[in-house]
C-alpha positions as CSV (number, residue, x, y, z in Angstrom):
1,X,0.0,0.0,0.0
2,X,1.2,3.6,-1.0
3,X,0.4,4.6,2.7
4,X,3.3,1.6,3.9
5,X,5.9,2.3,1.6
6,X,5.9,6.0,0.7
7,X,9.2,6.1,-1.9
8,X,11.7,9.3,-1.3
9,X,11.2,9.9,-5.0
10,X,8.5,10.8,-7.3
11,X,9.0,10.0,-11.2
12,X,7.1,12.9,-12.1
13,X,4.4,13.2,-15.2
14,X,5.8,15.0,-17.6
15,X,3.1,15.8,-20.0
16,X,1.2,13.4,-22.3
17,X,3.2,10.7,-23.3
18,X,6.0,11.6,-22.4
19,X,6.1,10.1,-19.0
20,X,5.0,7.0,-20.6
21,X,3.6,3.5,-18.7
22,X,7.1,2.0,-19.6
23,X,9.3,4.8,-18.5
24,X,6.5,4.9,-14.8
25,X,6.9,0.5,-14.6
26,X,10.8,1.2,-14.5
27,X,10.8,3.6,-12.3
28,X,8.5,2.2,-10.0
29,X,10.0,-0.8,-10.3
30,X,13.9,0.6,-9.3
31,X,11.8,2.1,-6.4
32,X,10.6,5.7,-7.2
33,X,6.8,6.1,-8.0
34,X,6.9,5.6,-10.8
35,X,4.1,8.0,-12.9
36,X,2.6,7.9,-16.1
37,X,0.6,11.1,-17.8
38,X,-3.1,10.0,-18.3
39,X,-3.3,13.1,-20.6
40,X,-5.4,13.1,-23.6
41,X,-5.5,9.3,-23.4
42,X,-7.7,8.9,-25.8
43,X,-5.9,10.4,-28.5
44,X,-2.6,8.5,-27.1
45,X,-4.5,5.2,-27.5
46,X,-5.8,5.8,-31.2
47,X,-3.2,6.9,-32.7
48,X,-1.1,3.8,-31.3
49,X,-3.4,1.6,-32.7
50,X,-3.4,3.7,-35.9
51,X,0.4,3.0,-36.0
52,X,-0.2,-0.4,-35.8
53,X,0.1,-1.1,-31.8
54,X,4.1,-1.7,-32.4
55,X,4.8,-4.8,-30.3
56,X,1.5,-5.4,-29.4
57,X,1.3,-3.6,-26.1
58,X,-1.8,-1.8,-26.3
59,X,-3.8,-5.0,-27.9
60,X,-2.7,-6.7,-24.9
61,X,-3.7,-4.2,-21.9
62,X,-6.9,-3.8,-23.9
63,X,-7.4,-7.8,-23.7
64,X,-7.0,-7.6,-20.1
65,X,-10.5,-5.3,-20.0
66,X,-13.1,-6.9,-18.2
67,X,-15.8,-5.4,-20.2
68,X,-14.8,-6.7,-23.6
69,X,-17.9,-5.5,-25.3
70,X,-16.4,-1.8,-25.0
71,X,-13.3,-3.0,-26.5
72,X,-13.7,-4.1,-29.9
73,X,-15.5,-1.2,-31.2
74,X,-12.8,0.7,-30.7
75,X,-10.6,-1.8,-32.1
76,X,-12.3,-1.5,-35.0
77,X,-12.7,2.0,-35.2
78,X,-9.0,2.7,-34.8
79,X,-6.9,0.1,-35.3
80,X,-5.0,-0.6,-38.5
81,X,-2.5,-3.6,-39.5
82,X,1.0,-2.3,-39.9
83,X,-0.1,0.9,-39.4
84,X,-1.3,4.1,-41.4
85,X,0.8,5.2,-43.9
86,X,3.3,8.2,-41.9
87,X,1.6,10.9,-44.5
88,X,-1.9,10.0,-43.6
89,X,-3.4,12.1,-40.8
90,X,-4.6,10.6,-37.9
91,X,-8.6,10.0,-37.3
92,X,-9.8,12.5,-34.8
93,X,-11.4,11.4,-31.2
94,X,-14.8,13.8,-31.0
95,X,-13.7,16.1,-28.4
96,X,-15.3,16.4,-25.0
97,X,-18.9,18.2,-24.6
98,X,-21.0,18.4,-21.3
99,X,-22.7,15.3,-22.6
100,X,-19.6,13.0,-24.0
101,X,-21.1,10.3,-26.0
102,X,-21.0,6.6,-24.3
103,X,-18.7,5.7,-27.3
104,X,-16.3,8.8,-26.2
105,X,-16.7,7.4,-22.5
106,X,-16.1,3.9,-23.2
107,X,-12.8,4.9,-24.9
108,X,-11.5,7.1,-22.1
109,X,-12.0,3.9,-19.4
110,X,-10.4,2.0,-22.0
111,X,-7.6,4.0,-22.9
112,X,-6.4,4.8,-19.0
113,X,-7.0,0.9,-17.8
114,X,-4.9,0.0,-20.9
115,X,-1.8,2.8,-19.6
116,X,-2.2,1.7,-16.0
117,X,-2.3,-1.7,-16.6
118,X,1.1,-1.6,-18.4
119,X,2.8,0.5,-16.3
120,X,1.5,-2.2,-13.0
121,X,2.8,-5.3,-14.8
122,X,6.3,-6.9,-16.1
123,X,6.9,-7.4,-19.3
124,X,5.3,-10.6,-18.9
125,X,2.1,-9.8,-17.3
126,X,2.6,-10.0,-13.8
127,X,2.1,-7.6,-11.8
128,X,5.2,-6.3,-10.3
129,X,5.7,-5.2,-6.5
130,X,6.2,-1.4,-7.3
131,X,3.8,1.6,-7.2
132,X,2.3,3.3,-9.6
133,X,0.9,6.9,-10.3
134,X,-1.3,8.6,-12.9
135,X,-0.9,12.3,-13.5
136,X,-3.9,14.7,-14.6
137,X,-4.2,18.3,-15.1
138,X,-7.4,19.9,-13.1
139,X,-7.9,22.4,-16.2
140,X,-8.8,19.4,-18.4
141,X,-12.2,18.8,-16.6
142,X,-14.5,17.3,-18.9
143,X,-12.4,13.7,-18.9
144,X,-11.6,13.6,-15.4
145,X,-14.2,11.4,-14.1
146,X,-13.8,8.6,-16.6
147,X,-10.1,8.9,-16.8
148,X,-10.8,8.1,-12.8
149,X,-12.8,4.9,-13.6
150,X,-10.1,3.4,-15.8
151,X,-7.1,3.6,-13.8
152,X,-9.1,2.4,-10.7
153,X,-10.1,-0.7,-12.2
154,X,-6.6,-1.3,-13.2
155,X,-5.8,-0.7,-9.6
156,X,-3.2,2.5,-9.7
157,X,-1.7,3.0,-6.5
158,X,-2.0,6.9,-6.7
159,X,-3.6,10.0,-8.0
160,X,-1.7,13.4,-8.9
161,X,-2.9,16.6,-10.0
162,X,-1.7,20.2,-11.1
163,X,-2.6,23.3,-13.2
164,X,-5.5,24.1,-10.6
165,X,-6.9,23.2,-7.0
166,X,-8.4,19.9,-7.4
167,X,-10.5,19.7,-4.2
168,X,-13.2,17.7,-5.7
169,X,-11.2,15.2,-6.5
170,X,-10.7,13.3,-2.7
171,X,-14.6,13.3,-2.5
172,X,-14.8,11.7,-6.4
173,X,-12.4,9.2,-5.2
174,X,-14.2,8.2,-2.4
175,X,-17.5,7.7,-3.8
176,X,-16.2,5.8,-7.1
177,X,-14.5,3.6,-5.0
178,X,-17.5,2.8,-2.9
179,X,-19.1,2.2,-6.5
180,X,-21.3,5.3,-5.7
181,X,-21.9,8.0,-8.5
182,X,-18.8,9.9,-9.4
183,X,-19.7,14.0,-10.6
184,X,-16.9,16.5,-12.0
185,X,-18.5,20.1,-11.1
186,X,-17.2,22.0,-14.5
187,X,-15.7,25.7,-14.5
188,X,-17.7,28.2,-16.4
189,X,-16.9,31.7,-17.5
190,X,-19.5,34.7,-18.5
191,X,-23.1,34.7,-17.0
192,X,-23.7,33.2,-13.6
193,X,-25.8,29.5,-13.9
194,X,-26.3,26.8,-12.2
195,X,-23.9,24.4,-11.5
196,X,-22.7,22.3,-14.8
197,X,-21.0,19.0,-14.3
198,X,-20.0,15.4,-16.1
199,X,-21.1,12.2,-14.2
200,X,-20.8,8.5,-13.9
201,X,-22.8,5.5,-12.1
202,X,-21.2,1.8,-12.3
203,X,-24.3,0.6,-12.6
204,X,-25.7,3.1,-15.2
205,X,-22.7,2.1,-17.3
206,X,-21.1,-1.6,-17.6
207,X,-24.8,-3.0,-15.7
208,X,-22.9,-4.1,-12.2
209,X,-20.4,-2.6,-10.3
210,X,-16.4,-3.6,-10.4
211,X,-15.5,-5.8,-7.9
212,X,-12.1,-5.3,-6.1
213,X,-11.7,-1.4,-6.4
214,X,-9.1,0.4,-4.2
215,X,-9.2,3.9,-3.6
216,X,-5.9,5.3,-5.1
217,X,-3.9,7.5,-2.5
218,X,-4.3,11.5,-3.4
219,X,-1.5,14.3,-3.6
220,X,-2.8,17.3,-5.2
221,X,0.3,19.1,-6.7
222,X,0.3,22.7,-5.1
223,X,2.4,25.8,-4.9
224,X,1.8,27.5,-1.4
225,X,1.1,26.6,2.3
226,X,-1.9,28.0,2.1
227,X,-3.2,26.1,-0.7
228,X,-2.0,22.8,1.3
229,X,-4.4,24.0,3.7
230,X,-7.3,24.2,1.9
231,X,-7.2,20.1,1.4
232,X,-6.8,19.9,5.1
233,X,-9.3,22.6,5.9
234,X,-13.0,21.8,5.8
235,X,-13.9,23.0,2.3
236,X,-11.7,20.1,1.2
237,X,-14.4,16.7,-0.2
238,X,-11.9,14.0,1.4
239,X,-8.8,13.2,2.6
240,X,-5.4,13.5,0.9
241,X,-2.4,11.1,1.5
242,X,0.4,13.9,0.9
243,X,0.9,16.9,-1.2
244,X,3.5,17.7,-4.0
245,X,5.1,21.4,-3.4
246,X,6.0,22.6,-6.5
247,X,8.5,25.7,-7.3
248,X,8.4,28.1,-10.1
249,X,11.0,26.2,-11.4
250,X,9.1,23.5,-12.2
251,X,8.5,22.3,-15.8
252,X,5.2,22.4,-17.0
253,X,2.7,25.0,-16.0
254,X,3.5,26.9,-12.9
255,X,1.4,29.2,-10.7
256,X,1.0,32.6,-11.0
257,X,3.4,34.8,-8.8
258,X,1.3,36.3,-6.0
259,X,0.0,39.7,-6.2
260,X,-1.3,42.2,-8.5
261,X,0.1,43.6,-10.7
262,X,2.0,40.4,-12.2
263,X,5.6,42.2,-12.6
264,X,7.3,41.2,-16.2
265,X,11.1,41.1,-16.8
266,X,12.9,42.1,-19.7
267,X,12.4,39.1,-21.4
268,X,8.8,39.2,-20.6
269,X,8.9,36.2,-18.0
270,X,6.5,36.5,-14.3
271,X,8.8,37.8,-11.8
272,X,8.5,35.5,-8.5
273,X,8.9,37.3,-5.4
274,X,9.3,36.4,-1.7
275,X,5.5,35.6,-1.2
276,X,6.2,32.7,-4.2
277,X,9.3,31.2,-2.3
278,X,7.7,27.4,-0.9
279,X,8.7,27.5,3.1
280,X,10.1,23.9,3.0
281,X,9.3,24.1,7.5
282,X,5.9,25.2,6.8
283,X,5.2,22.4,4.7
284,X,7.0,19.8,7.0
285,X,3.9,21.8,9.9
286,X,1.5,20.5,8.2
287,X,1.7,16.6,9.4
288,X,1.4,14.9,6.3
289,X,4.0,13.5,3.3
290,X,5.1,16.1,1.2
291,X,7.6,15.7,-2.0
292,X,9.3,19.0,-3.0
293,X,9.8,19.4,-6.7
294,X,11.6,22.2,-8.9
295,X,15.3,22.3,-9.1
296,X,15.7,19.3,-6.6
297,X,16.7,16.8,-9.2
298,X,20.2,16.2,-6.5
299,X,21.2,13.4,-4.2
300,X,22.4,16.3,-2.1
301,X,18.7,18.1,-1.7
302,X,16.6,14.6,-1.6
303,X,19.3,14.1,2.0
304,X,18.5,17.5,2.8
305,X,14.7,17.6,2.8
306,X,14.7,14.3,4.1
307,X,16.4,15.4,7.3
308,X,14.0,19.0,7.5
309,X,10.9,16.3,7.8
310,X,9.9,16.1,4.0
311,X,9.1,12.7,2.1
312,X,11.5,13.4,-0.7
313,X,11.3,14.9,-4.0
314,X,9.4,15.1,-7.4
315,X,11.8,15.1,-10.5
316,X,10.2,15.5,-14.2
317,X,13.4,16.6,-16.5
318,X,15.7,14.3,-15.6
319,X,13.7,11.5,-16.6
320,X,12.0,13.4,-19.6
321,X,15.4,13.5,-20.9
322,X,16.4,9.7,-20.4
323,X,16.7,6.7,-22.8
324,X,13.1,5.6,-21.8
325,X,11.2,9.0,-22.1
326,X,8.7,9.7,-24.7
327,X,9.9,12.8,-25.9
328,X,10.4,12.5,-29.2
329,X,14.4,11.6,-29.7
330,X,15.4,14.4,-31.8
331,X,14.3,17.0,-29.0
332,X,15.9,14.8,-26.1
333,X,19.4,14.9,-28.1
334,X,18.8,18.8,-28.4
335,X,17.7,18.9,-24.8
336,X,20.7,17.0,-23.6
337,X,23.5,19.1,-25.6
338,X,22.3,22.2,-25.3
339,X,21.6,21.4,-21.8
340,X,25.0,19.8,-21.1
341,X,26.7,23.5,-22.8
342,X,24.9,25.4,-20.1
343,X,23.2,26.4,-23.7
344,X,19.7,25.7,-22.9
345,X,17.6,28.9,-21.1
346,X,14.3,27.8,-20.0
347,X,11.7,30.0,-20.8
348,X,8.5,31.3,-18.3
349,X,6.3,32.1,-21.1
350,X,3.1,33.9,-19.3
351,X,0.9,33.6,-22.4
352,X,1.8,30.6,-24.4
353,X,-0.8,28.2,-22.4
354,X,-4.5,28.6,-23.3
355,X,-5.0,27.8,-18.9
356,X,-3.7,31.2,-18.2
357,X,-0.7,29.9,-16.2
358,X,2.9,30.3,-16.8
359,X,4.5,27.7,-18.8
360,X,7.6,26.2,-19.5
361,X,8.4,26.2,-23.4
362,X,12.0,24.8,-24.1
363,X,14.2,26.9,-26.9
364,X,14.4,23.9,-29.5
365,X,14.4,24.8,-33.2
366,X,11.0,23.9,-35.2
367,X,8.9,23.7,-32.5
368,X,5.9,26.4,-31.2
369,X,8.9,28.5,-29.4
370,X,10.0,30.0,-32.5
371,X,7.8,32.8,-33.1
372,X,7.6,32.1,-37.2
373,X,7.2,28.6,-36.9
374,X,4.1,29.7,-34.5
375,X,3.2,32.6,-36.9
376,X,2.8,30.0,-39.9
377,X,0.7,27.6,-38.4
378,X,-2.8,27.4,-39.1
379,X,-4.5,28.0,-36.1
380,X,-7.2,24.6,-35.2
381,X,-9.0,23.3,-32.2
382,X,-9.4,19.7,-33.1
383,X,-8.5,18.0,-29.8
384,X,-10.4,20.3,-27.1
385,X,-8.9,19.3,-23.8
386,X,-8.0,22.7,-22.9
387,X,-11.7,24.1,-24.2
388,X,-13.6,25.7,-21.7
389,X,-17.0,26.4,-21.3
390,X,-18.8,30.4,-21.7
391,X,-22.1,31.3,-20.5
392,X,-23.7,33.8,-22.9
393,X,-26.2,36.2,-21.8
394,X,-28.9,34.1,-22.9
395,X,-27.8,31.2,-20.9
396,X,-26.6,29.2,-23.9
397,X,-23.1,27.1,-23.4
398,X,-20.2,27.6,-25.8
399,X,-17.2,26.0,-25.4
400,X,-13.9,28.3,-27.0
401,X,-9.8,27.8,-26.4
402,X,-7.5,30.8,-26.7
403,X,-5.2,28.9,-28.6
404,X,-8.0,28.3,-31.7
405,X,-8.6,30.4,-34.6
406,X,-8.1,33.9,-33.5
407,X,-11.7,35.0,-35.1
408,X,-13.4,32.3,-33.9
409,X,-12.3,33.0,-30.0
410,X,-13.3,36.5,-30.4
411,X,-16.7,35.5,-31.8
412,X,-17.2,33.7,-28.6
413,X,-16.7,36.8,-26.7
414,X,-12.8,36.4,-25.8
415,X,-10.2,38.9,-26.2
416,X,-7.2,39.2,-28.4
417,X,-5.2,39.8,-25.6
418,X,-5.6,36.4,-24.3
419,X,-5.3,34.7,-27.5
420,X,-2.6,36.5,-29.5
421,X,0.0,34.5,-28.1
422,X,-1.6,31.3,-26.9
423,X,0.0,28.2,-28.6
424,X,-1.7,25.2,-28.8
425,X,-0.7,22.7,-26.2
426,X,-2.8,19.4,-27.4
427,X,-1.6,19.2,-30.8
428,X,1.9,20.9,-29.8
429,X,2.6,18.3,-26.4
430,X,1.6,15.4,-28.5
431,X,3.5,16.2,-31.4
432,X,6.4,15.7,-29.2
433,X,5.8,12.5,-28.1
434,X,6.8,9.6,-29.9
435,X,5.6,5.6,-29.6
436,X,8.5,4.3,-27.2
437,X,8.3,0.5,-25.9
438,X,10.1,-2.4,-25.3
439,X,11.0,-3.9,-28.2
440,X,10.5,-0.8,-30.4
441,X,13.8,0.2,-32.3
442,X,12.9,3.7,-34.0
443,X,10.3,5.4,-32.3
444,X,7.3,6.5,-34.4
445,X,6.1,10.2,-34.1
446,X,2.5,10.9,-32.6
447,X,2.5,14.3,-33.8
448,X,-0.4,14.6,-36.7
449,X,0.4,16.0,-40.3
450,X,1.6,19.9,-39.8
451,X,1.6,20.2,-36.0
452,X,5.0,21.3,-34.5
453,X,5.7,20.5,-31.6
454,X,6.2,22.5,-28.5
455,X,8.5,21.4,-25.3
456,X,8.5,21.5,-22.0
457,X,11.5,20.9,-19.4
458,X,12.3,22.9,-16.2
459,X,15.0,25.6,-15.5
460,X,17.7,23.3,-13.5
461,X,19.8,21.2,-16.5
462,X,22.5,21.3,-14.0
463,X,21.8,16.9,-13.3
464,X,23.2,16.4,-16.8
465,X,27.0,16.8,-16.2
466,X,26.5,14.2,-13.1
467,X,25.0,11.8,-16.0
468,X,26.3,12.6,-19.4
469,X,30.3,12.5,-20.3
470,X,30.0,14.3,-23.2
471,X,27.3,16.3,-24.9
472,X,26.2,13.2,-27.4
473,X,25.7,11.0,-24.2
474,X,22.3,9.7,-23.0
475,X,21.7,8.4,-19.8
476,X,18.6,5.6,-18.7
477,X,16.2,6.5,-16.1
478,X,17.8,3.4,-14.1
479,X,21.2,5.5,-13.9
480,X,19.0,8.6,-12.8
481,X,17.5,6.9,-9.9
482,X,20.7,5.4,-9.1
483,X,22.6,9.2,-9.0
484,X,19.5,10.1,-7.2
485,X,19.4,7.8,-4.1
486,X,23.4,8.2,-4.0
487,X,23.7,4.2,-5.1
């Protein structure tokens, strides 16, 4: 049980597919929690099968479904022998609505069972003694409570969540795992209205409920003390097992610095102040397991915040930038040289995510940091994760993303300011990505036809000269751990 056997290291998820179930099973398995990115899912899982389900992986997760009648439609929907031709664009998974069709539904259990149940097992189907986590991003609402259903019947060991104060989520836990009804409340913007929210009953869905389910431990990912007290305080809808304290260092989205006005440097990054710095004793006050993560990635700082009273430490680019990652191999080699050359700067872009937060973006040529390769795409919104939902005056529900056609957003009431800069994280995270397994020589892009990419790493690099010789050298996620926990 993750309760028993808290690990002083957290494999962190490092965007969709990128932490994938193989690169979470290894480094649960050497002792970390190991984490996989639950992340657009569906789209993951289609456009595996589209390539052909290299090695057979995905068939075989999906085989171990207990509801099989939810399986082969999608088999037959998506999968294709030997896989698409690589200039044929993907088929599209309809995006999220308030009323997500049971096809839609079926596909999102499908696809997070299949990731968890790889990432708990061996190579040959057993399930191995480490644990496992799934990581989630509270912006992306509409999924949530399905993505939930999957990896509990798969039986993850743990739940984390950034990018926005998930206290619903204890509660949803609680009553999904008691095979009660599960309800996401969803954000809306404009005109005030009553509540809007996604739902799920066992019984309403597969007929009976799941036997065996486990309530997967909780740590909402957070970015102050008082944040961490809200899911101790009584607002919070359950209990948490631990917190992750995250810096603005982070990779990913961070939070906003505190106070108004947000103060820009000369670049144009958010300028953290005092109020932002995480107060490591604070945290340890609080009485529960905390991981710090952000420019921790040392054996030196996992002994220090060890002997302060925290758990350990959460570490994304060091194992975004291993052998078993699924970043896209051209953009680890960049990552890695630059990175090694003290050439790499880390940028705190405050508009480039359609969430509103800050966000990472990583200088690597071709991809959505360049400003021309961003001015020359064709603006879509084909994937919808990051879609939120507008009230108009006369109560009717759009749904709009800064990062879609600039005309289109304005239509639905946005502004330009909010827009003009907003890059498009679906396509751009999962054109990153790449199909990395066991068994997989060259790793096949996930990216569709015309999407670049766009990256996202933290500021600290400085873990690469304590793994790499040379600037051409890569390093396995096994050798990270081992630096790590000073073995």
């Amino acid at each position: 049980m993750f309760t028993d056997n808290r690990p002083s290291v957290i494999q962190g998820g490092m965007g969709p597919y990128v932490s994938t179930p193989f690169l979470a099973r290894l480094t649960s398995m050497c002792g970390a929690l190991g984490t996989f990115s639950g992340v657009a899912a569906p789209v993951i899982l289609t456009r595996i099968l589209q390539r052909g389900d290299p090695g057979g992986h995905y068939r075989l997760a999906l085989s171990q479904f207990p509801y099989q009648e939810h399986v082969q439609p999608i088999l037959d929907e998506y999968f294709v022998e030997g896989g698409i031709p690589m200039d044929k664009p993907f088929k599209t998974v309809i995006p999220y609505t308030l009323k997500p069709s049971r096809f839609l539904t079926s596909l999102t259990i499908a696809s997070t069972f299949a990731m968890a149940w790889l990432a708990l097992h061996d190579e040959n189907g057993i399930r191995h003694n480490g644990l496992i986590s799934v990581n989630f991003l509270e912006k992306m609402q509409m999924p949530h409570i399905a993505s939930f259903v999957g990896v509990m019947m798969a039986g993850v060991d743990c739940l984390t969540m950034g990018a926005g104060i998930a206290r619903q989520v204890p509660g949803i836990l609680d009553s999904l795992s008691q095979h009660g009804v599960g309800e996401y409340i969803i954000d809306v913007e404009g005109k005030k209205i009553a509540p809007q929210s996604i739902r799920f009953s066992w019984n309403e869905f597969f007929g009976t409920p799941f036997p065996g389910l486990k309530r997967p431990a909780f740590l909402p990912i957070i970015s102050s003390i008082s944040l961490g007290e809200v899911f101790l305080g009584r607002r919070a809808t359950g209990k948490i097992q631990g917190l992750v304290a995250e810096t603005s260092t982070a990779g990913g989205h961070n939070a906003p610095p505190r106070g108004k006005p947000v103060i820009l440097n000369d670049l144009g990054e958010p300028v953290y102040g005092e109020r932002d710095v995480v107060d490591l004793h604070k945290m340890v006050a609080l009485g529960i397991p905390i991981w710090i993560g952000g420019s921790y990635a040392s054996p030196e700082l996992l002994q220090k915040v060890r002997a302060i009273g925290l758990a350990g430490i959460q570490v994304g680019t060091m194992f975004a930038l291993s052998r078993e990652s699924g970043l896209a191999p051209q953009y680890t080699r960049e990552a890695r040289k630059q990175g090694f050359n003290n050439a790499l700067r880390i940028r705190t872009d405050p508009q480039a995510s359609p969430t509103g937060f800050p966000f990472k973006v990583a200088p690597i040529a071709g991809t959505l940091y360049d400003t021309t390769v961003f001015n020359n795409r064709q603006r879509v919104c084909n994937q919808c994760y990051l879609r939120t939902l507008f009230v108009k005056e006369d109560d009717s529900i759009i749904y709009r993303c800064p990062a879609e056609p600039i005309d289109n957003y304005l239509r639905k009431h946005g502004t330009l300011e909010d827009a003009a800069n907003a890059r498009c994280l679906c396509n751009g995270l999962i054109a990153a990505a790449a199909i990395v397994a066991p068994g997989i020589a060259d790793p096949l892009s996930l990216g569709d036809l015309g999407e670049p990419a766009i990256v996202t790493l933290g500021d600290d690099l400085s873990f690469l000269k304590h793994l790499m010789k040379v600037e051409d050298h890569t390093y396995s996620a096994a050798t990270a751990l081992q630096y790590l926990m000073g073995s």
